[in-house]
DOFIBA-598648 format. One record per residue (C-alpha): residue in one letter; x, y, z. Coordinates in pm, whole numbers, padded with zeros to 5 digits, always signed. Layout:
% DOFIBA-598648
AXYZ/...
***
This chain:
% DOFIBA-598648
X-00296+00341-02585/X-00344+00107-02322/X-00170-00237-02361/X-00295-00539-02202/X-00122-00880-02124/X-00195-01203-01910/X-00105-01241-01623/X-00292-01607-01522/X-00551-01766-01725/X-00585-02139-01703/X-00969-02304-01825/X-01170-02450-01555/X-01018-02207-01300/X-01097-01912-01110/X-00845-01610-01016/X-00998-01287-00887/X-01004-01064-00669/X-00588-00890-00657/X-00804-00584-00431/X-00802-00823-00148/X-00449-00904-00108/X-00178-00648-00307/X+00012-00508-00524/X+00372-00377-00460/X+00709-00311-00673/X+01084-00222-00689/X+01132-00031-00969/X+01010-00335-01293/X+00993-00595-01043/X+00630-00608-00961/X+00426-00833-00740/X+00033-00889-00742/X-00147-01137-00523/X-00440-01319-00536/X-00717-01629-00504/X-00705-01938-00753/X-01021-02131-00707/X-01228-02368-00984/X-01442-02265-01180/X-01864-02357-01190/X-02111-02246-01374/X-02396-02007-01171/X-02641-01768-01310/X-02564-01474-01141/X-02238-01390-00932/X-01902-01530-00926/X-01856-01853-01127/X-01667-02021-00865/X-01664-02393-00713/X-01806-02333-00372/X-01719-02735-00302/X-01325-02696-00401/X-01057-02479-00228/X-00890-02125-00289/X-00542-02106-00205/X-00313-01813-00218/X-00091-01741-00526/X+00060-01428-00670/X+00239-01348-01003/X+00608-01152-01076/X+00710-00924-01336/X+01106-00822-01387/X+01008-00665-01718/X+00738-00386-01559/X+00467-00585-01608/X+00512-00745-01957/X+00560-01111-01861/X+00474-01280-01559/X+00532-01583-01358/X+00324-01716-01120/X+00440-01822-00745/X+00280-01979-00442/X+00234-01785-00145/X+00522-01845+00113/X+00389-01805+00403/X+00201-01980+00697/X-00171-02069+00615/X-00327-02158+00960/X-00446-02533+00857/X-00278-02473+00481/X-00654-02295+00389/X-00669-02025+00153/X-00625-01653+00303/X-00950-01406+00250/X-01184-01652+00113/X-01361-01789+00336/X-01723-01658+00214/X-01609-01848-00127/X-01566-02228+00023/X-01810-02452+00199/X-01754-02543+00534/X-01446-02783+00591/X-01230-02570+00410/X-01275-02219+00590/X-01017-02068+00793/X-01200-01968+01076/X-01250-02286+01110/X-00857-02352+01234/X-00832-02024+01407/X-00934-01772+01622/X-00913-01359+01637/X-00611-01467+01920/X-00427-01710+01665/X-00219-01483+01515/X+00079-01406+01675/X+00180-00989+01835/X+00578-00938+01691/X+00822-00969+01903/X+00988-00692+01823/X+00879-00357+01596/X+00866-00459+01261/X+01076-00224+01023/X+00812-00059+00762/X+01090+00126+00554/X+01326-00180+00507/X+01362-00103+00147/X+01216-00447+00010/X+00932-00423+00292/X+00569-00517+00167/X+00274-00597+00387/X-00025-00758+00303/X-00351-00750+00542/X-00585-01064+00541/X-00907-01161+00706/X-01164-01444+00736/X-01482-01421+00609/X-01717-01076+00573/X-02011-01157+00851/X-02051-01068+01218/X-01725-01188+01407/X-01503-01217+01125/X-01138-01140+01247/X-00829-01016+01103/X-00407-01018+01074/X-00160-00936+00820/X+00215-01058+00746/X+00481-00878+00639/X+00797-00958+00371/X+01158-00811+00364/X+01228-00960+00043/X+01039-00841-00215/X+00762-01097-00137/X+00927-01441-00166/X+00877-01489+00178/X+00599-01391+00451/X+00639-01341+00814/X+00351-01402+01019/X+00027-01403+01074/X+00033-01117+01300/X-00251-01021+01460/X-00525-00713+01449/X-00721-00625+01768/X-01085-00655+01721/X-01156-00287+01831/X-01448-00351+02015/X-01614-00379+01666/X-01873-00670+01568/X-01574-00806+01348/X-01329-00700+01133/X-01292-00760+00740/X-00933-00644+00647/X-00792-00592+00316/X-00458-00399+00273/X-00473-00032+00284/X-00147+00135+00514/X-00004+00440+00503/X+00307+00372+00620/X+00459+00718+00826/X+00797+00596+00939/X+01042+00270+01066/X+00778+00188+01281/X+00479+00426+01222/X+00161+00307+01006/X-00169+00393+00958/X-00378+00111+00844/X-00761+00158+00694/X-01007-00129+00774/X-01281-00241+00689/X-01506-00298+01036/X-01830-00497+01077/X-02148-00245+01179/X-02322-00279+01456/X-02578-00556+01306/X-02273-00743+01228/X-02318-00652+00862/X-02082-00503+00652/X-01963-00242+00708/X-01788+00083+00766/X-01421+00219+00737/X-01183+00287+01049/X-00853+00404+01078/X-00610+00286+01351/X-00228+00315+01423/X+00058+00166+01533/X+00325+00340+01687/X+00556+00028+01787/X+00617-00152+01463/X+00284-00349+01505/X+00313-00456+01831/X-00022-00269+01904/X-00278-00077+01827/X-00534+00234+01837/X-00856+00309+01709/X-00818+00678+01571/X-01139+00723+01382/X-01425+00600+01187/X-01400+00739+00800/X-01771+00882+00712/X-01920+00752+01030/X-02150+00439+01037/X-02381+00412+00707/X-02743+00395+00869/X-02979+00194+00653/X-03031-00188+00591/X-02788-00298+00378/X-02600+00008+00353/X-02227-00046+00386/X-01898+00125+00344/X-01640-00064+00240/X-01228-00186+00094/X-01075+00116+00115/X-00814+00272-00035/X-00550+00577+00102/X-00283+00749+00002/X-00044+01029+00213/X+00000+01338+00005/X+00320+01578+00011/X+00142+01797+00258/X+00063+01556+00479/X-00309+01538+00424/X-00473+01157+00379/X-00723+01058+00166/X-00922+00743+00150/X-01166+00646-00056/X-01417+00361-00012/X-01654+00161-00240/X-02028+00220-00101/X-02373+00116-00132/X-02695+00203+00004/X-02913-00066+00054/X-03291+00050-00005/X-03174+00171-00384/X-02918-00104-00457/X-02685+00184-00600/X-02316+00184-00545/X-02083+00431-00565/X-01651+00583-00452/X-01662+00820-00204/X-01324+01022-00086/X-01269+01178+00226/X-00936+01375+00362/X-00786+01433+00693/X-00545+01650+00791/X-00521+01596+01145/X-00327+01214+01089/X-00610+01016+01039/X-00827+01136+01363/X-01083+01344+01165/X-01242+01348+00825/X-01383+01544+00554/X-01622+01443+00281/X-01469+01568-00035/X-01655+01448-00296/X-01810+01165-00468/X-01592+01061-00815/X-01752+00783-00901/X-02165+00721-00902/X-02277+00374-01071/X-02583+00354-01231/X-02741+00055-01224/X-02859-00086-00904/X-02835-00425-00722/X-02469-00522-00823/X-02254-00352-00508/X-01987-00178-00729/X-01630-00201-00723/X-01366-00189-00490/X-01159+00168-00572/X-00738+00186-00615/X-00568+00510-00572/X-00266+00594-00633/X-00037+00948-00664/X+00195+00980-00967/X+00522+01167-00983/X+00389+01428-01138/X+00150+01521-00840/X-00179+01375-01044/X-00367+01133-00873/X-00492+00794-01024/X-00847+00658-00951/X-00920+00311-01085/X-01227+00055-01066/X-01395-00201-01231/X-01737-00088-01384/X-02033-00328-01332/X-02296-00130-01489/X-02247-00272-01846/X-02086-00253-02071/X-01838-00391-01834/X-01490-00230-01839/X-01181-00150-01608/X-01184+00240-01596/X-00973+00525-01431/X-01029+00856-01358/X-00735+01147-01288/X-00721+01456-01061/X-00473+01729-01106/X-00607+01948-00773/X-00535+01669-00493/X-00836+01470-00515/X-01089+01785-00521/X-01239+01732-00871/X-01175+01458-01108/X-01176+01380-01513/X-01424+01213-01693/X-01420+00860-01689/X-01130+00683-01880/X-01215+00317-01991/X-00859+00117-01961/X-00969-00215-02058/X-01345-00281-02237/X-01496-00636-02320/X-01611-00784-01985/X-01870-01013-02030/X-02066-00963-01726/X-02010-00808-01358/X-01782-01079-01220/X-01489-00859-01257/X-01263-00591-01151/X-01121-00558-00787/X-00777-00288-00929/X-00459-00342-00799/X-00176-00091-00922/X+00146+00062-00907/X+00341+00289-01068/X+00686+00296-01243/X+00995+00497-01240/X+00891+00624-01596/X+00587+00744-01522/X+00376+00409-01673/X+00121+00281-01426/X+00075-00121-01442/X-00305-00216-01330/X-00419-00564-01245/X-00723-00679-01200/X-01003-01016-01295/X-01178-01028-01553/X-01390-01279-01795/X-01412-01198-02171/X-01600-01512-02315/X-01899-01381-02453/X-02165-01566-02304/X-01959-01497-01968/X-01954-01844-01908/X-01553-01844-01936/X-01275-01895-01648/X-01207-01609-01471/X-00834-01509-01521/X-00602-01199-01391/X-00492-00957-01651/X-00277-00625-01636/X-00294-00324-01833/X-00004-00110-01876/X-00038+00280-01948/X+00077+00595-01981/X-00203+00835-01765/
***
């Protein structure tokens, strides 16, 4: 049975979102990032204090994910302002505010992506038109960040980075963003490369093309390099004239320069809430591990498992029920040694879903 345990939960506060920043470990030692804001009442949306500041935090486990304790984010904060928030504060407090798509600095020298305590972490302004992007790096297990380093705007309307790499060598990564579309809405998933330990980039492909409609986006991806070499990526998607959401997958087996549709594993319901960010992961054993948060109501953390390399999936496996309304989910994961998979994610539980938002874990055996 799955097992749940806290990871942060303070009253009057506000953590979400671990999708946006990471999730990474070293055997038990585990790492999850993400946003600590205040807490404020609102009728629909996320219950967060629009007039206070998000900063950056994440929380450690030694134990594989049974207790936790909660760190600051070392690393350089143009202006000290929070990282990937910007849409959440009112202006005075935004990031783009202090910086630029040019602020961030180019390495001087190719960064090492199999150091064996490497972790990278992608990062963005806002979501709108000209929203830019960067990402830092750590070689020790996440105590420390170097950067911001900096992501070309690829001659997109903006880009809205979270992290998603495949990481292909010492100095070889693919990484899967999310770009602005042409309107300068979100958005639509590319995939681009470096070949010089971040130093630069290229634009290999767009993954699905360009959703058409008003409102229609494609968006946070997640990817994951099987044994064969073939990528996958899925996306969390929305068409705008319905207000339905739904995970799409698509595979390439050219190194990210052309896609396939696959299949669609995941198709919410009820319109008008935007969905859920996907996480995928591949086990040991092969399997592969699809996770979300479920908006539709009753409002749960769920997974779903494929056994034939993404190309049909199980039905849908509820890891954590008892939301109290939509503002939650947002998966992080990774898995163990043993086989157990350790999810995080935000979530409110107070049933008139009035109640701080807080970041949990669930630990399982898939």
């Amino acid at each position: 049975m799955p097992k749940q345990v806290t990871v942060y939960r303070q009253p009057g506060r506000f953590a979400g979102w671990p999708a946006n920043y990471g999730m990474w470990n070293w055997g038990d030692e585990i790492v999850v990032g993400f946003t600590l804001g205040y807490h404020k009442t609102v009728e629909r949306g996320h219950a967060r204090d629009r007039s206070l500041p998000c900063v950056n935090m994440q929380a450690r486990s030694c134990d594989g994910g049974a207790t936790w304790t909660l760190e600051d984010f070392n690393g350089r904060r143009p202006g000290g302002r929070g990282l990937s928030a910007d849409e959440h504060v009112d202006a005075g407090m935004r990031l783009a505010e202090v910086m630029d798509a040019g602020t961030a600095a180019i390495p001087s020298r190719p960064l090492n992506f199999r150091q064996g305590d490497f972790t990278l972490m992608a990062a963005r302004t806002g979501l709108g038109r000209g929203v830019f992007s960067f990402f830092y790096v750590s070689y020790d297990r996440c105590r420390s960040w170097d950067g911001p380093y900096r992501l070309p705007m690829f001659g997109q309307t903006g880009i809205a980075a979270r992290t998603a790499a495949v990481i292909q060598g010492e100095s070889e990564a693919l990484f899967f963003l999310t770009a602005n579309k042409a309107d300068g809405g979100e958005g639509k998933v590319i995939c681009v490369r470096t070949g010089d330990g971040g130093q630069s980039f290229e634009l290999l492909s767009e993954v699905g093309g360009e959703p058409e409609g008003p409102g229609d986006f494609a968006i946070m991806p997640a990817s994951t390099q099987l044994a064969g070499g073939r990528i996958l990526c899925a996306s969390r998607c929305r068409q705008g004239a319905s207000g339905l959401s739904w995970i799409d997958l698509y595979a390439s087996d050219d190194g990210g320069r052309s896609w396939s549709f696959l299949n669609r594993p995941v198709a919410f319901r009820q319109p008008g809430h935007g969905g859920n960010p996907p996480c995928l992961k591949q086990l040991a054993d092969g399997r592969l591990l699809l996770m979300y948060g479920d908006r539709d109501g009753p409002y749960k953390i769920c997974a779903r498992i494929s056994a034939d390399a993404g190309d049909s999936w199980s039905g849908e496996i509820t890891l954590r029920g008892g939301g109290a309304n939509g503002d939650m989910g947002y998966v992080r994961a990774v898995a163990l040694d043993d086989g157990t998979v350790v999810a995080a994610y935000y979530i409110n539980d107070r049933p008139d879903g009035d109640g701080e938002r807080f970041i949990e874990a669930t630990i399982w055996q898939p």
